[in-house]
N, C-alpha and C positions, 0 to 999 in steps of 0.2 A: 326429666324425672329420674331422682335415682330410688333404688329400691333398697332397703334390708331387710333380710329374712333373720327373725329369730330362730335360733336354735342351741337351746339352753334348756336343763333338768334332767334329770335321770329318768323318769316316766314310770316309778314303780309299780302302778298299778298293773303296768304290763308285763311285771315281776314273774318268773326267773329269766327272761327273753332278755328283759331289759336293766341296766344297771346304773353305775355314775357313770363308765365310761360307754356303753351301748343304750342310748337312748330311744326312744321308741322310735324316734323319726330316721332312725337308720335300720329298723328288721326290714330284709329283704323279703315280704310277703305280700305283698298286691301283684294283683297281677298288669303284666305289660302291653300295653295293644302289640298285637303281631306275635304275641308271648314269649315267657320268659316271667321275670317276677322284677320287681324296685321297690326301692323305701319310698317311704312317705317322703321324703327330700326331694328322691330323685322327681318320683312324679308329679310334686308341685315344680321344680325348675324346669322341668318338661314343660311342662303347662303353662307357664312364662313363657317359652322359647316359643312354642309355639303359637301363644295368643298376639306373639309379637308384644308382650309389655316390655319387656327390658330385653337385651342384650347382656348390659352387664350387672351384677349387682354384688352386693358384700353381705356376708355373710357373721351376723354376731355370734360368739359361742362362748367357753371356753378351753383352756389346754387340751383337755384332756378329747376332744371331738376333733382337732387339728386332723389328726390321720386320716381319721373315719371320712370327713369331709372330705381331705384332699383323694382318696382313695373313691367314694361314690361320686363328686363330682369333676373331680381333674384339678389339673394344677393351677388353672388360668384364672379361678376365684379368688375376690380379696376378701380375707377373713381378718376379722379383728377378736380378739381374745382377749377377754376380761383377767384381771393382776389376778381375781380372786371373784368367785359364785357370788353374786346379788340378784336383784332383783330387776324389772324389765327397766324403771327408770335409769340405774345407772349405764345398763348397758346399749341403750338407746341414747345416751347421751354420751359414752364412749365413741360411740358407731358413729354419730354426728362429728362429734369432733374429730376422728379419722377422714368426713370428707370434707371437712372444713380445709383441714392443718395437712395433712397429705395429700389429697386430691387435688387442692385449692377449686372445690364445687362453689360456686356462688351464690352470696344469699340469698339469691331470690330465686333457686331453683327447687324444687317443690321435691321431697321425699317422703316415701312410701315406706310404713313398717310394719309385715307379717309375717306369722306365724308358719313354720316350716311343714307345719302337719294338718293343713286344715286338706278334707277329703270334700272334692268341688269339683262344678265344672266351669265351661268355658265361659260364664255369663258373672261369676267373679271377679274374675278379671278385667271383666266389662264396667263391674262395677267400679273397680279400681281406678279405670279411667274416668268416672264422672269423681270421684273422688278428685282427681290431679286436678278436674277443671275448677272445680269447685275453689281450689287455692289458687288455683290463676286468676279466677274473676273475686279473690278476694270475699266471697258468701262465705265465711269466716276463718280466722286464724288455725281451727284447731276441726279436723272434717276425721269422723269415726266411721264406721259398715256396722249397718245394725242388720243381723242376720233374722229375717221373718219366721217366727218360733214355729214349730211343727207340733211342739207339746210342751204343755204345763211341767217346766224343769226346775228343781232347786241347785242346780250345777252352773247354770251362769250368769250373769250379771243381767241387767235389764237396763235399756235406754228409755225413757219417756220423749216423747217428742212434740212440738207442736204443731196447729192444722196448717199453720200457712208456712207454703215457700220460700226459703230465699234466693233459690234459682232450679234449676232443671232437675227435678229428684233429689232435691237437697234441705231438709227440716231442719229447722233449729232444733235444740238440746232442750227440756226442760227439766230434767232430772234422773238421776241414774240410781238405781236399787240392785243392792250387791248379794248375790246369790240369797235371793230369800226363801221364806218358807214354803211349801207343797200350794197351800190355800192361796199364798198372796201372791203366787207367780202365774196362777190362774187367772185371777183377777187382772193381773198387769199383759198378760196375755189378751185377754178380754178385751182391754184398753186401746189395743193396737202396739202396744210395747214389743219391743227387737229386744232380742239378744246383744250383748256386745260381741262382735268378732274378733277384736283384738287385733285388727287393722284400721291403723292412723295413718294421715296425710297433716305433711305443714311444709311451710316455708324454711331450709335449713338456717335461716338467719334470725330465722323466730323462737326455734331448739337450743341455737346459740346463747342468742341473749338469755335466755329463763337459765341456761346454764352458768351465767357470767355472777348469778343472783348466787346462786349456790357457793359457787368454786370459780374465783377469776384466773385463768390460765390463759396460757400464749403457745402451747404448744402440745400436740398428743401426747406426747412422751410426759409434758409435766402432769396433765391428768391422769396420766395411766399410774404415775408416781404417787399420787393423792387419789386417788379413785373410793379407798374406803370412808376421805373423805363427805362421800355423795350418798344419802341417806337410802337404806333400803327398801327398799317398796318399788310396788308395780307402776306403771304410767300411768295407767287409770287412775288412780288412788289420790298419785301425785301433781297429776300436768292438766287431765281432762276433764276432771268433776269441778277443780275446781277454776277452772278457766271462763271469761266470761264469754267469749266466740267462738264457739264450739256447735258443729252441723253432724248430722246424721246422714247417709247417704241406704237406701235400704235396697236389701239385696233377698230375692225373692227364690232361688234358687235352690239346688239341693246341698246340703252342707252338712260335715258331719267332726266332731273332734273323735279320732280313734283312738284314745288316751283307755279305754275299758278293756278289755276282753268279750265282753257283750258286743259293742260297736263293733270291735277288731275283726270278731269270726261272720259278722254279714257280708265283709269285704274280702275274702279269702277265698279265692279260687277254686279251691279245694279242701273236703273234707279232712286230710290229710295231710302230712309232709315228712320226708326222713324212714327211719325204720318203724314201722307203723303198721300194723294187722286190726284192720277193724272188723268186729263180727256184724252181721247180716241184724242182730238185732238193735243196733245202736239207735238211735234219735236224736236229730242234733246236733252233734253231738262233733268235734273238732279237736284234731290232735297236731300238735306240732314236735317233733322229737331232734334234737340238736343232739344227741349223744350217739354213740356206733352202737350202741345194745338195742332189744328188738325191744316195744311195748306194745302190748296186747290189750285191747280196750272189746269189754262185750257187755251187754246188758244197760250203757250208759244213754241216759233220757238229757239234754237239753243242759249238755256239762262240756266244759272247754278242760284240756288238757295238755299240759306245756312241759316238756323236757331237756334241761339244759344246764351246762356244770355247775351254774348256779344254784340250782335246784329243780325240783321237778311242783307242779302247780297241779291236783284235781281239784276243780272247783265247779258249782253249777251256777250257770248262767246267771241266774238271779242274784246270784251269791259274787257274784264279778266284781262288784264297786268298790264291795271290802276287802280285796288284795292290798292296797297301798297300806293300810292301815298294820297287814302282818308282816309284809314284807319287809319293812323299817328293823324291825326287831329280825329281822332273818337272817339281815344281810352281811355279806362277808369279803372278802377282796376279791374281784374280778376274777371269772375263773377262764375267761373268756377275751382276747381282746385282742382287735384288729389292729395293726398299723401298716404306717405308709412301707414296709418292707415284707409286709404279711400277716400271719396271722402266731398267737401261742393260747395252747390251752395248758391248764394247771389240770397234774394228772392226781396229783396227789402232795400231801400236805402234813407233817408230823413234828407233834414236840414232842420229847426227850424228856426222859425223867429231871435230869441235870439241867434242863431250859434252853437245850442246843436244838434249834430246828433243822429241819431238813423239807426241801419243796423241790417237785421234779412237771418241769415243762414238757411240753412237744411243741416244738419249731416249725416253721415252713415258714422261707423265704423263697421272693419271686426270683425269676431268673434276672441279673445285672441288681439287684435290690442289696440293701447294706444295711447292716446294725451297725453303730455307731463308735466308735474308737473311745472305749470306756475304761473305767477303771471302779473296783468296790474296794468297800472296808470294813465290812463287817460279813462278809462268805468267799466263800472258795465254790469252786463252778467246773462241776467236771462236764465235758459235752462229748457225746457219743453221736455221730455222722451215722445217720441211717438209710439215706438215699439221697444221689445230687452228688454234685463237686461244687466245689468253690475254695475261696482265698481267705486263710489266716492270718490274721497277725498279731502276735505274739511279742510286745513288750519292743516292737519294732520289726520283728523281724518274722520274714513273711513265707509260708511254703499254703502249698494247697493240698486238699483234704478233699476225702471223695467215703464212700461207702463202710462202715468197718473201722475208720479211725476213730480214737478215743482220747482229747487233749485235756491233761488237767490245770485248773485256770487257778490259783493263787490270788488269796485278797493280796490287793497293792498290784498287781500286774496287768500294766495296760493290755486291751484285748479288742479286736472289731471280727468280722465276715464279712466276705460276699461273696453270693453265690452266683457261678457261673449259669448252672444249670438250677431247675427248682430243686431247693435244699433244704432237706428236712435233718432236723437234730434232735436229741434227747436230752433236754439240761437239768442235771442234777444240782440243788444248791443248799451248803452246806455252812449253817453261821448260826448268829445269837442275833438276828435283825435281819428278817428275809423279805425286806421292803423295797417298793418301784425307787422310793427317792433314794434306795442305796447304789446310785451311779450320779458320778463325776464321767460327764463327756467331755472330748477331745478332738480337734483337730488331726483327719488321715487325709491324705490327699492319691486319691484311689486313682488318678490320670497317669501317675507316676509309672504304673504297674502296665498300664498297658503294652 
């Protein structure tokens, strides 16, 4: 069996926490058996590792989550990144064909694809294994997890099913109702109707061919080259509803999407996190503070409060669901973002009467960690060392930098780091276009230096 996990979207509702490049399934807030805290990632791959489902599995995203992933789960994951953000069918069909065309998987070995943020326990994954069986013994082409409703929801889809078996915990499909109204989800609840989970099982020879209908390719690289090819929309929409062998496998257990701030704060360890003073008469009431400044929360009844360069969020409880809805219109470029060499936050942000910006970082790179042998063309980048040493290089040419040095960076002049020691800097940047895509990377060959 091989496994993918989605992990794709921004997750605004969990807005300012969460962005396009920090999605929900990476806040480090749940907590860890043995404690400590992990994302939603970590602790569903935990939860693999140790239900014994997979060993190894690949990971769908795009660009922009590379780091974040390589950084929460190590380097030994195969990710595939979509050319460009769609929807679950293309990139379940990219994912396919990365283990068709790279892996050489065979077709008749049975793949599994979920969701990187579903909050479960061990008796899912259980499920996931009568799932695998179900495509081995062929009780149909296309086997879904219908999660057993806890309450009349208009948030997720609904499977209808029928009474007889077609092998061990395994219903046929009669019909699927896509997030309906308050009244009729009761009803379909009533019914014995599931949730859909949004984990599927099939034969990868079977994913193939239905992709051959679409887009006939011979190689990863040529779909990934045609990829906008492949119509937008979710699997459901496209592959499941209306497929004629299509099973349900139903999963009885506790299950939860933390995609709200409602869901988020039942799961949260603590009332608390960061610089945070709550008074004695709170209720409720839950604060997350990602900024160095102190916030003071008193008198708050049954309200979540989230602080971070993104923005800061009061909202009350009830009031949860409509974040996504403000957030869209809020948002702004990252102020916040991790990579594989550490972390930068944006301190500040200015335009000029004349249209000249200026945006000033804080750096921290890990110890042995590197930014990349770059070059811009539209800023000049002066960078102030404020604690650490490490190696510059400079348009080739290399000396090392420690506490108190101040190097001014010229658009057009190749530039990298690395830091010996943890390295922290100040970067100021100074142009008419103070954008991420304003870097041309380059080839440094940093073994040289040692």
């Amino acid at each position: 069996m091989k496994l993918i996990l989605l992990s794709g979207g921004s997750g605004k509702r969990l807005w300012p926490l969460s962005n396009d490049t920090r999605s929900k399934q990476f806040l480090p807030v749940l907590q860890r058996p043995g404690g400590g805290v992990e994302s939603m990632i970590q602790r569903i791959v935990r939860q693999i590792r140790e239900t014994g489902l997979a060993d190894h599995f690949t990971v769908a995203t795009n660009a922009a989550q590379v780091d974040l992933l390589t950084n929460q789960l190590g380097e030994g994951v195969d990710i595939v990144t979509e050319p460009v953000r769609r929807k679950t069918f293309p990139a379940i069909a990219l994912s396919a064909a990365y283990l068709a065309f790279e892996k050489h998987v065979p077709s008749d070995e049975p793949v599994v694809v979920m969701p990187c943020d579903a909050y479960t326990d061990s008796g899912y994954f259980e499920t996931v294994r009568t799932m695998v069986r179900a495509v081995e013994t062929q009780a149909a082409e296309w086997v879904l997890m219908g999660i057993r409703p806890t309450h009349a929801s208009p948030r997720y889809g609904y499977v209808l099913h029928g009474p007889d078996p077609v092998g061990a915990d395994v219903f046929p499909v009669e019909r699927f109702v896509e997030k309906p109204a308050q009244e009729e989800a009761g009803r379909l609840m009533a019914a014995g109707a599931f949730w859909n989970g949004g984990v599927f099982a099939f034969r990868l020879g079977r994913m193939m061919s239905l992709l051959a209908q679409y887009l006939p390719v011979d190689s990863f690289a040529d779909l990934r080259a045609h990829y906008t090819s492949l119509p937008e929309i979710n699997f459901d929409c496209e592959v499941i509803e209306n497929a004629r062998s299509v099973a349900v496998v139903p999963f009885d257990g506790p299950w939860k999407d933390l995609g709200s701030w409602h869901a988020l704060t039942e799961q949260l360890p603590l009332q608390s996190s960061g610089n945070v003073h709550l008074a004695e008469d709170n209720v409720n009431t839950h604060v997350i503070n990602e900024l160095g400044i102190p916030v003071l929360c008193a008198g708050m009844h049954d309200a979540v409060v989230a602080c971070s360069p993104d923005g800061i969020l009061v909202c009350a409880k009830s009031a949860a669901e409509g974040v996504k809805r403000y957030a869209h219109s809020l948002s702004i470029r990252p102020m916040y973002e991790e990579r594989r060499w550490g972390t930068y936050r944006v301190v500040d942000a200015t335009t000029y009467d004349d249209g000249y910006k200026s945006l000033t970082k804080s750096l921290t790179l890990h110890a042995g960690k590197h930014i990349s042998y770059q070059v811009h063309r539209h800023r000049d980048e002066v960078w102030t060392f404020v604690d650490g040493t490490g190696l510059l290089v400079l348009d080739g040419r290399v000396q090392k930098v420690r506490r108190g040095d101040v190097v001014h960076i010229r658009k057009g002049q190749f530039h990298a780091v690395k830091a010996l020691t943890d390295l922290q800097l100040i970067e100021v940047q100074i142009g008419d276009d103070l954008v991420e895509e304003d870097i041309e990377r380059y080839d440094w060959d940093w073994d040289t230096l040692k």
